[in-house]
N, C-alpha and C positions, 0 to 999 in steps of 0.2 A: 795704569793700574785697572782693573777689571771687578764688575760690578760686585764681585763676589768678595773681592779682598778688601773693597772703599767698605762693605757692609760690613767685614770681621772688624777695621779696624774703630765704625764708630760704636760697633757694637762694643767694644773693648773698653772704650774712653767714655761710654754712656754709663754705662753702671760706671753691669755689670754684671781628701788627700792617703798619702798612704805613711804618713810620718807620726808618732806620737799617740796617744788614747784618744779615741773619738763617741762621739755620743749621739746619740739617736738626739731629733729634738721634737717627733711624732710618735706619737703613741696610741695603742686601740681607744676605740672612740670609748665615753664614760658616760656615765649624767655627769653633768660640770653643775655644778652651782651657780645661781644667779649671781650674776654681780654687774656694776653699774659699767657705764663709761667711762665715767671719771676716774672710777679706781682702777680698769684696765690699763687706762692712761697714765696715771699715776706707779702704777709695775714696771710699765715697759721705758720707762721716762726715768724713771730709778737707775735702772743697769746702763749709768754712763759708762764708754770707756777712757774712763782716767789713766793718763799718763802715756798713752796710744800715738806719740808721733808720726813715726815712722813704719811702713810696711812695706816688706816685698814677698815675693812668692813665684813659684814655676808654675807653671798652669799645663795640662791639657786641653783642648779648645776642640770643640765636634760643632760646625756650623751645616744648619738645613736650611736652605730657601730656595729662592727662585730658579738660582744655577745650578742646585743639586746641592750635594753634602762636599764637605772641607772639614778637614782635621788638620792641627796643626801645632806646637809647642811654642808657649811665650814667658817671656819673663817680666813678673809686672813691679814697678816701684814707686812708690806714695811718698810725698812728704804730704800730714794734715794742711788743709787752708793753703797750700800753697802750689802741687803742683803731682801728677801722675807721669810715669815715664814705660811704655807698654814697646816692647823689642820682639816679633814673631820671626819664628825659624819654622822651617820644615822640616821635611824626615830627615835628611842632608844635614841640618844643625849648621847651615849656613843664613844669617840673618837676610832677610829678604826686605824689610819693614821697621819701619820705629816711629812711633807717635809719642808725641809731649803735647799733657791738657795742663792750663794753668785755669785760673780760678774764670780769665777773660779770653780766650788763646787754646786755636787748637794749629800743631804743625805735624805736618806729617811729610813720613821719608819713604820712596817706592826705589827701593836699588835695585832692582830687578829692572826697569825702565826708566832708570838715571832722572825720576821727575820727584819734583816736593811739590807741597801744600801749604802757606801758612797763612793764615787770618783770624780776627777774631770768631768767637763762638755765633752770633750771628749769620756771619758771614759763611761761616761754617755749615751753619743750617742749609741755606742757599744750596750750597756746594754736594753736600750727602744726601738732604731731604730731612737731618735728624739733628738737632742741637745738643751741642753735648754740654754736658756739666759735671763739674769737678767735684762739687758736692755731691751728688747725687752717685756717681762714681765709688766714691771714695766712703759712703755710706752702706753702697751695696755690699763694696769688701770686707766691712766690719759686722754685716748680716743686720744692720740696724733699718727702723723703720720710715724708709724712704718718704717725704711729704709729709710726716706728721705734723702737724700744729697742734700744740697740747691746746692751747686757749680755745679753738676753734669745738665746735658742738660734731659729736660722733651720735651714732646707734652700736649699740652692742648686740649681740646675738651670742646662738654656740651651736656647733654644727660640726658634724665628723668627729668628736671628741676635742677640740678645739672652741675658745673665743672668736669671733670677728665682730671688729670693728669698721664699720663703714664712715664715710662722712654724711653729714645729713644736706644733702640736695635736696629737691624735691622727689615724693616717689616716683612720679614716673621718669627721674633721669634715676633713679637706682636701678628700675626693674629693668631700663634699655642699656646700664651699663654691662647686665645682668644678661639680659638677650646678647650682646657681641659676645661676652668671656667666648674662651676656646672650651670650658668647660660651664654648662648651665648647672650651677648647684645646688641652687635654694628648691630644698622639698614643698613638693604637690606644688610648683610653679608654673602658673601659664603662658608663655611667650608671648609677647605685644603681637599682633596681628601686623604686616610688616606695612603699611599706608600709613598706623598711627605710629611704628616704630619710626620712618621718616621723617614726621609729624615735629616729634618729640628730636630729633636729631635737630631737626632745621630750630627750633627754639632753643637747645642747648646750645647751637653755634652763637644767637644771638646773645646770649647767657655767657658764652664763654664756659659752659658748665665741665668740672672735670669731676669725677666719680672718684675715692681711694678706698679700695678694702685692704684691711689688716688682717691676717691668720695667726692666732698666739697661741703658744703651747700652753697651756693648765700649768704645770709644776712647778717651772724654770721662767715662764711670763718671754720667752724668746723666740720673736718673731717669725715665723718661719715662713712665709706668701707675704709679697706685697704685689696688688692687682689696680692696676691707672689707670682709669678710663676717660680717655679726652674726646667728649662727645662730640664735641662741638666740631673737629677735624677727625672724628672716626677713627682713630688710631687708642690702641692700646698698649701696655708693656706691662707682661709680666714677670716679676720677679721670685722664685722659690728656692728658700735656703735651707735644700735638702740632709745636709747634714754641719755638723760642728764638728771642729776638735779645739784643744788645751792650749792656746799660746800663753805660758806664762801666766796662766792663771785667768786670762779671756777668752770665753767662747766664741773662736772665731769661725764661719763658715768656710768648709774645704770641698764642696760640689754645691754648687750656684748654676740654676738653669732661668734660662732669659727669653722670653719670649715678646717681640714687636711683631704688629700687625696694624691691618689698613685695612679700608674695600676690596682691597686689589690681593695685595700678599702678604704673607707673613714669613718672617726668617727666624729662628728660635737658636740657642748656642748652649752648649753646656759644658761647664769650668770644674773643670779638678785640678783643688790646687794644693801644693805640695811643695815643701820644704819655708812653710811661713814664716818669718821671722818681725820682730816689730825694733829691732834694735838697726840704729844710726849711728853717724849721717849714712845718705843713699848718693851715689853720684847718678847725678839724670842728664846727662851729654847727650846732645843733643845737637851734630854740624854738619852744614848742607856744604857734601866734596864741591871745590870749585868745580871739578869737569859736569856741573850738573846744569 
């Protein structure tokens, strides 16, 4: 399997339409009214999704990195807390690929060169460069806010007609999470000078420090950017839940763009998905052919 398809498919299993009424979830910027963290926290911490088992979905897939761009159709399937089952075709609409993440366990299937993959998530890492996880996966697909810990101390702000919530590190691991973004946003902001941005890098590894900003709609309190910054290893992942539509009375995200990055590269993928459904059971089969 080739470095392009090992990155589709953990980019698939890491998070993470044209069916049904859909809804904008940004709107032109406003004056927003102050309000605290805690009560931002307390809105978005509200809109559980109750009764949410199961999901699946057909996706379109547009991957850019280092090999260039890839397009490709997949079909993806969730049971909550328990396990993702992701199938990629190409134009052909002959399966090529199949990954199954469980909560501990990533396996993957390359039919295209008769070889698999299975180990834990760990071991996983080792393997890709990138640790996947079934929560965080399985979060993204519900457009919910990736790494939140309500107990934990945020900053609020408001910016572009939106809330953000950050975590409260120290400022200078905000303002260097701030210098990597792909986008530098915070107005009249001066970029670290890049000797103390190193500075500040080599003491957030000691720290283990990771950065998390929140972007939240004003109306609807629905997250729409989540932006992770792991200082400490220089990588980021961003998450933007550009649009919603109506499952059954949940606003679920149907175009999700994903963006990872390093020192080195960055590979970004964006999901249109279509025909969502949240009704079960799913079958996630899952069998490595003897001729492998």
């Amino acid at each position: 399997m080739n470095t392009t398809a090992r990155t589709v498919l953990v980019l698939l299993v890491l998070l993470i339409g044209a069916c049904r009424s859909k809804q904008a979830v940004v709107q032109a910027p406003r004056e927003l009214p102050v309000r605290s963290a805690e009560k931002l926290i307390e809105r978005i911490t509200s809109q559980r999704l109750e009764g949410i088992r199961y999901y699946s979905a057909k996706a379109e897939v547009d991957i850019n990195g280092p090999d260039g761009h890839q397009g490709f159709k997949a079909t993806l399937r969730s049971v909550l807390d328990s396990a993702a089952w992701i199938s990629i075709t190409p134009a052909l609409g002959i399966e090529v690929a199949r990954a199954l993440l469980t909560t501990d366990s990533l396996k993957v299937l390359d039919k295209i060169h008769d070889q698999y993959w299975v180990g834990d998530t760990t071991a996983a890492r080792t393997r890709f460069g990138l640790q996947p996880s079934l929560d965080l996966f399985q979060k993204a697909l519900f457009g919910l806010p990736i790494g939140l810990e309500p107990d934990e101390k945020y900053k609020a702000d408001r910016e572009d007609g939106q809330y953000v919530l950050t975590s409260k590190e120290k400022k200078r691991f905000r303002r260097a999470a701030e210098d990597l973004a792909p986008e530098d946003t915070l107005a009249d902001d001066r970029d670290m000078r890049e000797n103390r941005l190193e500075r500040t890098l080599r003491r957030a590894e000691r720290k283990d420090a990771v950065v998390y900003r929140y972007w939240i709609e004003p109306d609807s309190f629905l997250v729409t950017r989540v932006l992770i910054s792991d200082l400490g290893r220089d990588q980021q992942a961003d998450v933007r839940y550009l649009h919603r539509t109506d499952v059954n009375g949940h606003a679920l995200p149907d175009h999700i763009t994903l963006s990872l990055s390093d020192s080195t590269k960055q590979v970004s993928a964006a999901f249109q998905l279509d025909r969502i459904g949240i009704d079960g059971p799913l079958q996630l089969n899952f069998r490595i052919p003897e001729k492998f």
